[in-house]
C-alpha positions in Angstrom: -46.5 -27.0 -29.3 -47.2 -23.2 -30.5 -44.6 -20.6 -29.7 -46.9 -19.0 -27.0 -47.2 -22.5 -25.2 -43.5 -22.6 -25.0 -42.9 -19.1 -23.8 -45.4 -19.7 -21.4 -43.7 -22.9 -19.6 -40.3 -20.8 -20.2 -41.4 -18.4 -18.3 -42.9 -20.5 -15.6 -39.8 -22.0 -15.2 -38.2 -18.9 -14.6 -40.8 -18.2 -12.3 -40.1 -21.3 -10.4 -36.2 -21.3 -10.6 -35.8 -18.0 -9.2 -38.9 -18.2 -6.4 -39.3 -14.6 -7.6 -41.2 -12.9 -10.2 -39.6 -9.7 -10.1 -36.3 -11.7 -10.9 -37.7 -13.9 -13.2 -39.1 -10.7 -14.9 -36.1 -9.3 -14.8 -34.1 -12.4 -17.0 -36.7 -12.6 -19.5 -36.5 -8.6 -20.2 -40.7 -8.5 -19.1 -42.4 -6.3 -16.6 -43.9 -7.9 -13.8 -47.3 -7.6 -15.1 -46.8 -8.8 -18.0 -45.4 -12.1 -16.6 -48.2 -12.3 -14.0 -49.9 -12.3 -17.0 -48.9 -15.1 -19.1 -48.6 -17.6 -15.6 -52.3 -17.0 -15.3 -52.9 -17.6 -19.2 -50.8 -20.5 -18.6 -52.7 -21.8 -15.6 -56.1 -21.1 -17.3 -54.6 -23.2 -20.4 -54.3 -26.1 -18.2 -56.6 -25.5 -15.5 -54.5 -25.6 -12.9 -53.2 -23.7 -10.1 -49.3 -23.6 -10.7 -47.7 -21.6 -8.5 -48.9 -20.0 -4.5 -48.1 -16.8 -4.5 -48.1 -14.1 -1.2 -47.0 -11.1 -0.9 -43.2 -12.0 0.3 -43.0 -15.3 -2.0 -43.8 -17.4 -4.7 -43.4 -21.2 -4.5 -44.7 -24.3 -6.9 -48.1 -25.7 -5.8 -47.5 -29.7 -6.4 -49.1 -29.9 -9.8 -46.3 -26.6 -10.4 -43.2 -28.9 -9.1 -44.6 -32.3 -11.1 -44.5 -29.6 -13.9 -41.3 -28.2 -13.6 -39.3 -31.5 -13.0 -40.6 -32.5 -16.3 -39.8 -29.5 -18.4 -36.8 -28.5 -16.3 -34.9 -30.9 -18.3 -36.3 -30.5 -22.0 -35.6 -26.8 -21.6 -31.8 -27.1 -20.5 -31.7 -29.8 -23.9 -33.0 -26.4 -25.8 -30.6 -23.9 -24.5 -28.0 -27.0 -25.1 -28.9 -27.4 -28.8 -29.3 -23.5 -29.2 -26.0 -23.3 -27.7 -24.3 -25.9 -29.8 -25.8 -24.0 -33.1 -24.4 -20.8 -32.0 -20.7 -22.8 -31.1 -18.1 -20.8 -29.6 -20.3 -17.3 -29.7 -22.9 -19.1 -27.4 -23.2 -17.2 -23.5 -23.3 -18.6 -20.3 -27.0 -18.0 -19.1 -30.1 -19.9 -17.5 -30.1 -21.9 -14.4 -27.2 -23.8 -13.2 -28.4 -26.7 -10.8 -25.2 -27.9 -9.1 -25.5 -30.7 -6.5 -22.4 -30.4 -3.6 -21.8 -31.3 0.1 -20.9 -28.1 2.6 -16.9 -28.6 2.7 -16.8 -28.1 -0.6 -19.3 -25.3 -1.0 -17.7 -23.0 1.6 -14.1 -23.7 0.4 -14.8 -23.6 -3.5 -18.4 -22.3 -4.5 -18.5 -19.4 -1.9 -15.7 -17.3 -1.9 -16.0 -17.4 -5.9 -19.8 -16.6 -6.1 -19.0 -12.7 -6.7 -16.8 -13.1 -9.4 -19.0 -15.9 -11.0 -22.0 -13.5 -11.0 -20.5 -10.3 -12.2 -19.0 -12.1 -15.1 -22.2 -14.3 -16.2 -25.2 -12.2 -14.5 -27.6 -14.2 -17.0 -26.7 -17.4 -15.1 -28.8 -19.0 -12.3 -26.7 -20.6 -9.2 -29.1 -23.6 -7.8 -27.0 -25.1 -5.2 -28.4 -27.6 -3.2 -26.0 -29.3 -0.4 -26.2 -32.7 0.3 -23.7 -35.5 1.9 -25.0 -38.5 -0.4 -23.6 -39.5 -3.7 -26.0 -38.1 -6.2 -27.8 -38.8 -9.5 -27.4 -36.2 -11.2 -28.7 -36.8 -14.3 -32.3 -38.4 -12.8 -32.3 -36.1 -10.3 -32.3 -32.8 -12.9 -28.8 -31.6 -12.0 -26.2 -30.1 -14.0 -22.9 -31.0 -12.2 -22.4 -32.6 -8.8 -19.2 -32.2 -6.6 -17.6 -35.0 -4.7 -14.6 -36.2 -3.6 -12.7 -38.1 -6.5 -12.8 -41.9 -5.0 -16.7 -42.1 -5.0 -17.7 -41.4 -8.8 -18.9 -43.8 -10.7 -17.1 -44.7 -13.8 -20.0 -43.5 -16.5 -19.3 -39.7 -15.1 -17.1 -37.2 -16.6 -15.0 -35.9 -13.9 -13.2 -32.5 -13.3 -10.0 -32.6 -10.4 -10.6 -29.7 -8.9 -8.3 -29.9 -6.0 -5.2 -32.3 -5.2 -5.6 -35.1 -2.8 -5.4 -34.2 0.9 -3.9 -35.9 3.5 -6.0 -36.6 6.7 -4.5 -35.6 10.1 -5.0 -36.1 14.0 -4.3 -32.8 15.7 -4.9 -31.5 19.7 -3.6 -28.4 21.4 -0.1 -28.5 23.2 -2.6 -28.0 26.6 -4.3 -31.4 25.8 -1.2 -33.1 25.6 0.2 -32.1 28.1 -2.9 -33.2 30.0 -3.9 -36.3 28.6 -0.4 -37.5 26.9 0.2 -38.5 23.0 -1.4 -41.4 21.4 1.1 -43.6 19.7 -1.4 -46.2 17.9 -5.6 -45.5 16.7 -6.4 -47.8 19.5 -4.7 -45.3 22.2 -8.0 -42.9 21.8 -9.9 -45.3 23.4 -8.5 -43.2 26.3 -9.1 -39.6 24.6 -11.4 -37.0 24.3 -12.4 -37.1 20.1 -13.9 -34.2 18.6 -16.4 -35.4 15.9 -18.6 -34.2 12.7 -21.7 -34.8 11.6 -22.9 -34.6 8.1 -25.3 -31.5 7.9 -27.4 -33.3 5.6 -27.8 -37.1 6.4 -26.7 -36.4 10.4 -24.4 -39.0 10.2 -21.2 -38.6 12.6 -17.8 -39.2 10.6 -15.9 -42.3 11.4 -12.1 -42.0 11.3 -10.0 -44.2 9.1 -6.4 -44.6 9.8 -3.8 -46.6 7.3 -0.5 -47.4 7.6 1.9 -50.3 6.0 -1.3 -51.7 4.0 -3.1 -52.1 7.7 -6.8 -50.0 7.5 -8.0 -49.4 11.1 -11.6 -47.5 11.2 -12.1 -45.9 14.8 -15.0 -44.3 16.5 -14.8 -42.3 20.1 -16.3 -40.1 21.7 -15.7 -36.7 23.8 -17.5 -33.4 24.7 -18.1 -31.7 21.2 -20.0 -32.9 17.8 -20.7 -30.4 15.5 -21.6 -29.9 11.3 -19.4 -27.2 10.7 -15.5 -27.5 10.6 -15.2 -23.7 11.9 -16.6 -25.2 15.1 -14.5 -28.0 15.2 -11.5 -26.6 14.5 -12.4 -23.9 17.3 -12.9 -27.2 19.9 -9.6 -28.9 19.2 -7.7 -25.3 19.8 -9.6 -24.8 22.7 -7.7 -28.4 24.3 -11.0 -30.0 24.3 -9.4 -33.2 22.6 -8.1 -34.9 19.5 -9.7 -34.1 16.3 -9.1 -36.2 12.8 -9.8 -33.6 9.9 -8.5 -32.7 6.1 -5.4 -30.0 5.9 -7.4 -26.6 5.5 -6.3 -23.0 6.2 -7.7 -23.0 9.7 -5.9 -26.2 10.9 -3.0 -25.3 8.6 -2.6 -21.8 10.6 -3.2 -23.3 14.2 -0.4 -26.2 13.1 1.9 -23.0 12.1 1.4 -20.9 15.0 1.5 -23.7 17.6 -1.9 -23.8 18.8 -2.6 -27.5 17.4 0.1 -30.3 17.2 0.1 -33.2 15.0 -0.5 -36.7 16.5 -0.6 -40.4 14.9 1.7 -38.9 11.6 2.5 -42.2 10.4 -1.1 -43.2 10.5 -2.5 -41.0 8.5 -3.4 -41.6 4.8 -3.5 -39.3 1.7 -7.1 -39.4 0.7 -9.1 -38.5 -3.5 -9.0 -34.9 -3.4 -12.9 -33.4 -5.0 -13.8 -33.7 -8.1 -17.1 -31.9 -9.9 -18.8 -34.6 -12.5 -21.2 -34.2 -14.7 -23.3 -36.6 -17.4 -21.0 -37.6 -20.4 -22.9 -35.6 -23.3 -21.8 -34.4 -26.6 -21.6 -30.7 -25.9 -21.6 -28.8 -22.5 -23.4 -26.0 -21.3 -21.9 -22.6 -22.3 -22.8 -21.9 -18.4 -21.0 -25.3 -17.0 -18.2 -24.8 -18.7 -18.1 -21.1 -17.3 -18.6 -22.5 -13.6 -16.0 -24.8 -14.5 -13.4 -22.1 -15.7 -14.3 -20.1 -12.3 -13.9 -23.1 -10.0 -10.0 -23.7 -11.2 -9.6 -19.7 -11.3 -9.0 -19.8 -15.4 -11.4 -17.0 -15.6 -8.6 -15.3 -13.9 -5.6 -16.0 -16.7 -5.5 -14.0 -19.9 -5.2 -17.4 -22.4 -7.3 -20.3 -20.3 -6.0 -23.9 -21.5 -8.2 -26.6 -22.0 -10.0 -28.6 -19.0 -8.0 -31.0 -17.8 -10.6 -34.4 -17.2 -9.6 -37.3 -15.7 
């Protein structure tokens, strides 16, 4: 391949990565028309329409995405070996394609996506949030994050929060109202507020445990919803019993008084999440940056090595 073949499908894929050729301009330090440029030279080469492009957008035409899924990978493999050549003076840049599921994007990824981009602004985000247990190595991704107790054993994994105890909670009111459940089979006779998985629509069964004794329970009641704000909002409201992780909201209503534990003794501690990745030699300058930012070393003066289970 000649250089200008290769700059060509670089910039393409910067094109495609960013769905914007202003901003894929911008990374590879080229004006707009220049870029326009060497896409059509490009599709001219192969005599094929690449990319649609309107006034608002730009997306991959399907001969463009067959394109891109192939090269994505053998370009990240070049900014991998130029990476390794240049050792620790290497930068964090190009796209980041990080597979998660929406807990862990809203309580991780999001509040830390300012910081993350001021300090590596030559870095990509591609986030893509889904419930199932991913490929990420066939399915072009960089890292993937999951709770710890589904990875397969070929992965190398990240802890990137402790385990987390699951717990039953309802609102003084709905006590009162409904009385407490002393075994899972008692909310056979409650209201049960329920998730769904935003991607797969899948409603969340709850698992209880206790003296080596698994029971799995599903109920029903007057709210389902994909987003634990919601949820958490339902269960304070006295609309019934809801089985969730510990996070800040519930944490806050269990402080103040608005929610009340229930079933204690029933509930287990559960893998806390975990980002993975494919075991090769040397990791992205850009990975190991998200990495850093995910555990908040970017924060400390002297950053210790990863810890990887």
């Amino acid at each position: 391949m000649r250089g200008s073949e290769f700059a060509e499908l670089r910039a393409f894929a910067a094109v495609v990565d960013r769905s914007s050729f202003a901003r894929a301009a911008d990374h590879l330090g080229l004006s707009r028309s220049v870029l326009s440029q060497i896409i059509r030279q490009l599709e001219e080469r192969l005599g094929v329409r690449l990319l649609n492009r309107t006034t608002r957008s730009v997306s991959p035409t399907e001969a463009g995405r067959r394109l891109h899924t192939r090269i994505a990978p053998m370009l990240r493999d070049v900014d991998e070996a130029v990476a390794e050549a240049m050792g620790s003076n290497a930068r964090a840049a190009g796209t980041l394609r990080i597979n998660t599921f929406s807990m862990a994007a809203e309580t991780l990824i999001a509040p830390r996506l300012g910081r993350f981009g001021r300090a590596h602004p030559d870095v990509v985000l591609d986030i893509v949030i889904s419930d199932g247990l991913s490929d990420i190595a066939a399915e072009g991704f960089d890292a993937g994050i999951r709770v710890g107790g589904r990875l397969e054993k070929d992965v190398v994994a990240v802890r990137l929060t402790p385990d987390v105890q699951l717990m039953a909670v309802a609102s003084p009111d709905y006590l009162a109202r409904h009385g407490t459940p002393a075994t899972p089979s008692d909310l056979q006779r409650h209201a049960c507020i329920r998730f769904r998985f935003p991607g797969s629509g899948r409603i969340a069964g709850w698992e209880f445990a206790k003296a080596g004794k698994r029971v799995e329970f599903h109920g029903d009641g007057p709210v389902i919803a994909n987003h634990q704000s919601i949820i958490s909002a339902a269960a304070v409201a006295g609309l019934g019993i809801l089985y969730t992780y510990h996070d800040d909201c519930v944490a806050q209503a269990l402080q103040d008084g608005r929610l009340t534990r229930v079933l204690a003794d029933w509930s287990p501690t559960v893998p806390g999440l975990y980002l993975y990745y494919a075991n090769r030699r040397h990791m992205r300058p850009a990975l190991r940056a998200f990495i850093d930012c995910l555990l908040d070393r970017d924060l400390e003066p002297a950053a210790s090595p990863a810890a990887v289970d």
